[in-house]
Each structure stands twice: as C-alpha cells, then as structure tokens.
MARGU-765628 format. One record per residue: residue number from 1; x, y, z of N, C-alpha, C, O in turn. Coordinates in pm, whole numbers. Example, Ala and Ser with C-alpha at 12.3 -4.5 7.8 and 13.67 -1.06 7.14 Angstrom:
<pts>
+-----+--------+--------+--------+--------+---------+--------+--------+--------+--------+--------+--------+--------+
: pos :  neast : nnorth :    nup : caeast : canorth :   caup :  ceast : cnorth :    cup :  oeast : onorth :    oup :
+-----+--------+--------+--------+--------+---------+--------+--------+--------+--------+--------+--------+--------+
:   1 :   1319 :   -569 :    780 :   1230 :    -450 :    780 :   1320 :   -330 :    780 :   1424 :   -332 :    846 :
:   2 :   1285 :   -225 :    708 :   1367 :    -106 :    714 :   1290 :      3 :    787 :   1341 :    114 :    804 :
+-----+--------+--------+--------+--------+---------+--------+--------+--------+--------+--------+--------+--------+
</pts>
This chain:
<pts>
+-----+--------+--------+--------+--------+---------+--------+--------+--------+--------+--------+--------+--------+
: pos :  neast : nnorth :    nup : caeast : canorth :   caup :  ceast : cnorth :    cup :  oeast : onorth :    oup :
+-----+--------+--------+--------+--------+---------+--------+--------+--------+--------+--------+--------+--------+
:   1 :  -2400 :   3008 :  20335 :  -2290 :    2917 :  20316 :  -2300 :   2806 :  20421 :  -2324 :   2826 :  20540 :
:   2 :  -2282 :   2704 :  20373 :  -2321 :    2578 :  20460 :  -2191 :   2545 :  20503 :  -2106 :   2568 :  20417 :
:   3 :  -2134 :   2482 :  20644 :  -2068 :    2457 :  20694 :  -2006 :   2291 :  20654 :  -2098 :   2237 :  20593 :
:   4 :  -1912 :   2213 :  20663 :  -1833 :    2109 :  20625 :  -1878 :   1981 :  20706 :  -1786 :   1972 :  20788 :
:   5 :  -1946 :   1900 :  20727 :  -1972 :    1816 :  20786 :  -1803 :   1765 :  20878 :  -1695 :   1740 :  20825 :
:   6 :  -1833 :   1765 :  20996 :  -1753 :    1724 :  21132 :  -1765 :   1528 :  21137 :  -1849 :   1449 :  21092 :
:   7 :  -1663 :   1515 :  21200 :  -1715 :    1404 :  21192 :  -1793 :   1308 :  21291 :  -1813 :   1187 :  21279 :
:   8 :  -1836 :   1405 :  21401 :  -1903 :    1380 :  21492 :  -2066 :   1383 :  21398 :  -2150 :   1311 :  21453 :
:   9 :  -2113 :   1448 :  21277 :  -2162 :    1472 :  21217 :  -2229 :   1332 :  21104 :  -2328 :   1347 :  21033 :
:  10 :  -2141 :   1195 :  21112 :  -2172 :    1058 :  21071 :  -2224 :    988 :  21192 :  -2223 :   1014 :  21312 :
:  11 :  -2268 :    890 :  21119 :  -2328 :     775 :  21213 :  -2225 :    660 :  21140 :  -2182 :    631 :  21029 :
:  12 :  -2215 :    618 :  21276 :  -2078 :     483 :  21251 :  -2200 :    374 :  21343 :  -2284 :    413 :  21423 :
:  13 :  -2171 :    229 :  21296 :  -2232 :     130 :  21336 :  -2238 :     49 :  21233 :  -2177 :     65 :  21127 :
:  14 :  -2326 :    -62 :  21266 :  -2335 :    -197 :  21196 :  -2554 :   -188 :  21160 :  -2651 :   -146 :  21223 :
:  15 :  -2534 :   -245 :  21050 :  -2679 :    -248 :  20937 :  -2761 :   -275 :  21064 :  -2853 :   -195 :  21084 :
:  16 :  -2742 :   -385 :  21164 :  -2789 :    -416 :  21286 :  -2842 :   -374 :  21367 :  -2912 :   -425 :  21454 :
:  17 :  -2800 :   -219 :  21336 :  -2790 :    -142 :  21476 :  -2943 :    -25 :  21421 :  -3020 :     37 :  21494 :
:  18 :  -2941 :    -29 :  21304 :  -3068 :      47 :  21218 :  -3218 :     42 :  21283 :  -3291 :    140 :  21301 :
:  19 :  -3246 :    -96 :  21316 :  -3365 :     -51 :  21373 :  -3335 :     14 :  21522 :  -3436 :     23 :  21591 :
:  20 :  -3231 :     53 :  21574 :  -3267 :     148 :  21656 :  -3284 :    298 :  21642 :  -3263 :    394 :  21717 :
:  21 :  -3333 :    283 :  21511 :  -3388 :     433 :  21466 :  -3330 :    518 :  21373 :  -3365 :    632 :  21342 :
:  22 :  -3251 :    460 :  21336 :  -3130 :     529 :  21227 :  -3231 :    515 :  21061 :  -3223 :    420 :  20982 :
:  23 :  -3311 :    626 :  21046 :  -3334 :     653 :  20914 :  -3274 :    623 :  20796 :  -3190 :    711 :  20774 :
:  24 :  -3276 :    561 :  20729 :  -3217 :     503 :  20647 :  -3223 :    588 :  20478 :  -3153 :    560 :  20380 :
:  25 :  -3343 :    711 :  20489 :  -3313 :     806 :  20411 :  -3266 :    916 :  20441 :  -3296 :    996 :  20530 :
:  26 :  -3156 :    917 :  20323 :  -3075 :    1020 :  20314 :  -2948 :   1027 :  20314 :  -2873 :   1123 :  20302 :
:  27 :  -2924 :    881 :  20335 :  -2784 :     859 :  20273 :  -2722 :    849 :  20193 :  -2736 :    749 :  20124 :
:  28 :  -2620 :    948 :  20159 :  -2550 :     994 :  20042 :  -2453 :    934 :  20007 :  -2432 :    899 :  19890 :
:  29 :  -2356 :    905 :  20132 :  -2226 :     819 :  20068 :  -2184 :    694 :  20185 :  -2172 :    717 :  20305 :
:  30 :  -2164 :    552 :  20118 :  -2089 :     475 :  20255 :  -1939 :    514 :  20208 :  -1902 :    549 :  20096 :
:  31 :  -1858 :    497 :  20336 :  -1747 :     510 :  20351 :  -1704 :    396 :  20429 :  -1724 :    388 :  20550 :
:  32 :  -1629 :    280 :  20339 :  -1545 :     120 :  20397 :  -1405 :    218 :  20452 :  -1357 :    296 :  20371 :
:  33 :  -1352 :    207 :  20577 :  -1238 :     249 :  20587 :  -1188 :     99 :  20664 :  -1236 :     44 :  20763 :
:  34 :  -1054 :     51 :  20563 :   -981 :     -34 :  20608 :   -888 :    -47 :  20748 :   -925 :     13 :  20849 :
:  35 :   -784 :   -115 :  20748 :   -705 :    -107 :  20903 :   -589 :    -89 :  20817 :   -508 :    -57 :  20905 :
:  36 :   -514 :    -87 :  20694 :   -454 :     -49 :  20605 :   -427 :    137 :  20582 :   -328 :    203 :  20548 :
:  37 :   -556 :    170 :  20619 :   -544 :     349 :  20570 :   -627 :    351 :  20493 :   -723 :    423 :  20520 :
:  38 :   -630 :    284 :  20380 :   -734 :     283 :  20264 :   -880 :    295 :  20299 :   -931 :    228 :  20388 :
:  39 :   -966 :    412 :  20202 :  -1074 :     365 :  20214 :  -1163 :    387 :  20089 :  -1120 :    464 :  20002 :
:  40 :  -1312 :    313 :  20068 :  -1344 :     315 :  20011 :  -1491 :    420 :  19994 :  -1565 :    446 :  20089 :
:  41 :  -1507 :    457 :  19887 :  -1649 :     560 :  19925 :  -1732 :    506 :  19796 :  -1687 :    514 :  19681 :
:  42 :  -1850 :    454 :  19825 :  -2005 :     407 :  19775 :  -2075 :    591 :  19747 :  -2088 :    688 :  19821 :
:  43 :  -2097 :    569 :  19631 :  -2196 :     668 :  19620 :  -2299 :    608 :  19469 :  -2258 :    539 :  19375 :
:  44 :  -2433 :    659 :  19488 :  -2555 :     645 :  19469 :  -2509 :    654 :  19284 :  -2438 :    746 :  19242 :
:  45 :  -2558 :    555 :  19201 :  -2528 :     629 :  19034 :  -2632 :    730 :  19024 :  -2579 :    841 :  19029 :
:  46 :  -2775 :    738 :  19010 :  -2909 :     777 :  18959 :  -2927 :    891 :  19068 :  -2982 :    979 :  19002 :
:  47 :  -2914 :    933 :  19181 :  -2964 :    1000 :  19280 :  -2815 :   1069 :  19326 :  -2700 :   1036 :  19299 :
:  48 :  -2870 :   1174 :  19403 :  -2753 :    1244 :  19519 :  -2783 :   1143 :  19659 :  -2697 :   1157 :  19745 :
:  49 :  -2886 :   1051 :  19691 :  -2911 :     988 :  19772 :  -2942 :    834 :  19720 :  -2986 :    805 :  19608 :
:  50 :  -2909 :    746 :  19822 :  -2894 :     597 :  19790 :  -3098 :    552 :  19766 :  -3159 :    659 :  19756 :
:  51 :  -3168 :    463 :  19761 :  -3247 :     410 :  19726 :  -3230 :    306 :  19773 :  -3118 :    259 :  19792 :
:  52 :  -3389 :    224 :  19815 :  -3364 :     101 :  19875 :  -3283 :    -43 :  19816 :  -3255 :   -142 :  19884 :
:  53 :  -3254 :    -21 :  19661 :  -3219 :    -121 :  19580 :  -3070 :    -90 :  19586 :  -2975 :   -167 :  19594 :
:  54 :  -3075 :     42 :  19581 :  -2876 :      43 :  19594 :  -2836 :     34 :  19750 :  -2716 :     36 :  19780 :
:  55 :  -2921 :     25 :  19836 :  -2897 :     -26 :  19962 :  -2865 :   -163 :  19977 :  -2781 :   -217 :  20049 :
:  56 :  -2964 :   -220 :  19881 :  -2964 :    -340 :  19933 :  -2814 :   -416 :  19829 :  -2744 :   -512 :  19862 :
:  57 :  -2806 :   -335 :  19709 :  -2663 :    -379 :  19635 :  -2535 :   -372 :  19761 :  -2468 :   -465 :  19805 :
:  58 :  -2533 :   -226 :  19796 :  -2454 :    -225 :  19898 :  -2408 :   -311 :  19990 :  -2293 :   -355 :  19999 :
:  59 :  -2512 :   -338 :  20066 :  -2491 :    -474 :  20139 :  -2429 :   -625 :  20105 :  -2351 :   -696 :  20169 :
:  60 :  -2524 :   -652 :  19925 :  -2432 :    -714 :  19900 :  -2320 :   -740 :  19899 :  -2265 :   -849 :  19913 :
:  61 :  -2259 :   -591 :  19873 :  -2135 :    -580 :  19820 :  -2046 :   -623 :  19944 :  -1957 :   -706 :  19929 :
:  62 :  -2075 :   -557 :  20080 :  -2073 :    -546 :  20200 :  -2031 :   -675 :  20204 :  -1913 :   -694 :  20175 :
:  63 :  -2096 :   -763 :  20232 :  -2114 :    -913 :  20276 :  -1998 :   -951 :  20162 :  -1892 :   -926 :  20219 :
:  64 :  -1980 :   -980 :  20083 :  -1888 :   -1058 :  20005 :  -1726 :   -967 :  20024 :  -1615 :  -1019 :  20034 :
:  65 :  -1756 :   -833 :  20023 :  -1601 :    -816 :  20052 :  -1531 :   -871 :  20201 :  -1412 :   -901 :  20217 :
:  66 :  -1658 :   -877 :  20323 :  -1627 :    -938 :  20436 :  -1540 :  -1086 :  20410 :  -1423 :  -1117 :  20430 :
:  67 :  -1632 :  -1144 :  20367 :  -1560 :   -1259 :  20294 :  -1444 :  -1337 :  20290 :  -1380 :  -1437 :  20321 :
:  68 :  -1462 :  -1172 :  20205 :  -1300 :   -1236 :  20104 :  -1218 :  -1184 :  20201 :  -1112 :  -1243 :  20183 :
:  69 :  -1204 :  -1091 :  20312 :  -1160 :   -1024 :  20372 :  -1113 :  -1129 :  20531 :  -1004 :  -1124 :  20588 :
:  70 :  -1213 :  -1200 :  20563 :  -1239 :   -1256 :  20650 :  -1140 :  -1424 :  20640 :  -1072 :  -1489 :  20720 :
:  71 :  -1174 :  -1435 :  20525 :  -1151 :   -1571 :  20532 :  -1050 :  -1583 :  20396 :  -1004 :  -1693 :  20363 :
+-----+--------+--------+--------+--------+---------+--------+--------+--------+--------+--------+--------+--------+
</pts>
C-alpha cells in the first residue's frame, strides 16, 4: 500500500528554475493555486504523465492566463 503524497513531497517554483535539475519527466498533474482559494489542476489527456507537447501547451496556457491575470 503506497502512502499519500505530503506536500513537502511537490516541487513548487517557476519553469525558470528547471534547468537546475528538476526532471521534467514524470509529471502528472500542474496545480495553478490562486490568492482567491481557488485552484486549478492540469492533467495529461493521452498519458498518466504529461509529454513534451502538453508541456509545452501548458505553458501556453500558463503565459496567457498570466496575462489576463496581470494586466
């Protein structure tokens, strides 16, 4: 029986921060958490794990909700 992921157990940071070694396979779900409470959870359609193309959708997505968010 596998234990519940902790949340010391995520990696929190910015896309930026990746080449300092943060593997980029094997990520299963992003999680947007707002300053509202709300949050949002990204998960993969085709896979239990993301792919470099739904990474890179992600980001898209990333960047334009900043945006709209921002400005």
């Amino acid at each position: 029986m596998s234990e519940e992921p902790t949340r010391e157990d995520y990696w929190e940071g910015s896309p930026l921060q990746m080449v300092l070694g943060l593997d980029p396979y094997g990520i299963e779900e992003i999680i947007i958490e707002f300053d509202t409470g709300d949050e949002e959870v990204l998960k993969p359609q085709m896979r239990e794990e993301f792919g470099s193309y739904e990474l890179w959708e992600a980001a898209t997505y990333l960047g334009a909700l900043s945006r709209q968010l921002g400005g």
